[in-house]
C-alpha positions as CSV (number, residue, x, y, z in Angstrom):
1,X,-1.6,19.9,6.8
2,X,0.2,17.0,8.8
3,X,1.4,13.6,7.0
4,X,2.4,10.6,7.8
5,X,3.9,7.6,6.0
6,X,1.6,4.6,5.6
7,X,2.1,0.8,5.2
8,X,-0.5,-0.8,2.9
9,X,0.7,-3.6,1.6
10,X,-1.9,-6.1,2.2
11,X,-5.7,-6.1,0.8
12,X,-6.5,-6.5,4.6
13,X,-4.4,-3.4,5.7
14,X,-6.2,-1.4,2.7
15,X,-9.7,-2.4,4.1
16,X,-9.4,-2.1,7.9
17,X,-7.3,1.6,6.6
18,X,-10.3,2.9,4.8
19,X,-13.0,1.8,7.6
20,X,-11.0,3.6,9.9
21,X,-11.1,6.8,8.3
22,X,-14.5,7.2,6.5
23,X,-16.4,7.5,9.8
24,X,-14.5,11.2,9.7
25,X,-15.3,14.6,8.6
26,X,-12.5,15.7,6.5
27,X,-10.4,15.7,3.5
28,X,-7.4,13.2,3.5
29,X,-5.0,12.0,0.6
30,X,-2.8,9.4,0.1
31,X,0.2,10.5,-2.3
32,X,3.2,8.7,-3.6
33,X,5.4,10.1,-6.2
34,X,3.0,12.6,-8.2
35,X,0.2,10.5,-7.5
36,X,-2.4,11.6,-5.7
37,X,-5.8,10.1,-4.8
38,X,-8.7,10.6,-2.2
39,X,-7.8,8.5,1.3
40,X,-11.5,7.6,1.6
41,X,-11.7,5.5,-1.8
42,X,-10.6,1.9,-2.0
43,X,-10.5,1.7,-5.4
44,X,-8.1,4.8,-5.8
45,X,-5.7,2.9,-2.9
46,X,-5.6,0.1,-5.5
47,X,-4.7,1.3,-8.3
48,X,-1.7,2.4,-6.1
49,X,1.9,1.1,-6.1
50,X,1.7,-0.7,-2.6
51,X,4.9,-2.4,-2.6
52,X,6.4,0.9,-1.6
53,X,4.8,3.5,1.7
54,X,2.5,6.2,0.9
55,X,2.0,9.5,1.9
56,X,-1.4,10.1,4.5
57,X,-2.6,13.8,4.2
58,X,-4.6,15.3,6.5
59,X,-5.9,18.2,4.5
60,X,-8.8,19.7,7.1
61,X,-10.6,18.2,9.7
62,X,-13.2,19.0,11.8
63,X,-10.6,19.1,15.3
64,X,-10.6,15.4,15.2
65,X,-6.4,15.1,15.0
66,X,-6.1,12.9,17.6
67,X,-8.4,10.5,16.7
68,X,-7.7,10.5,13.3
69,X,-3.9,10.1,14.6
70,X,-5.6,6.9,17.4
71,X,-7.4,5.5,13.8
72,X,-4.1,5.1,11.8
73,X,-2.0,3.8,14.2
74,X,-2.1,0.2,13.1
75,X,-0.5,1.2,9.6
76,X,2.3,3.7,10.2
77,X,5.2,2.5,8.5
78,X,8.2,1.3,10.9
């Protein structure tokens, strides 16, 4: 499993996030505190507290790392 910390603080970062990754094969949470929900589903990202970073899980994936990595390179937090 790798993570990273995310910034999605904006409806326009939480769209452009979840286009990015649902062209992938794989399983990938977002997590903050003991909140957990599926990376892949907008709806779930809502219902988030966005004001603060989340957690990106990469759980399994097909050997596409790197390009998952490429994909959320716009919203790594600073």
């Amino acid at each position: 499993m790798k993570s990273y910390m995310l910034d999605l603080n904006s409806i326009e970062k939480v769209k452009g996030f979840v286009n990015a990754i649902e062209g992938f094969d794989g399983y990938f949470d977002l997590a903050t505190g003991r909140y957990v929900i599926d990376a892949k589903s907008i709806m779930g990202i809502f219902s988030m507290d966005l004001s603060k970073h989340v957690e990106f899980r990469i759980l399994e994936t097909n050997d596409q790392i790197a390009e998952v990595e490429a994909a959320i390179a716009p919203y790594l937090a600073q």
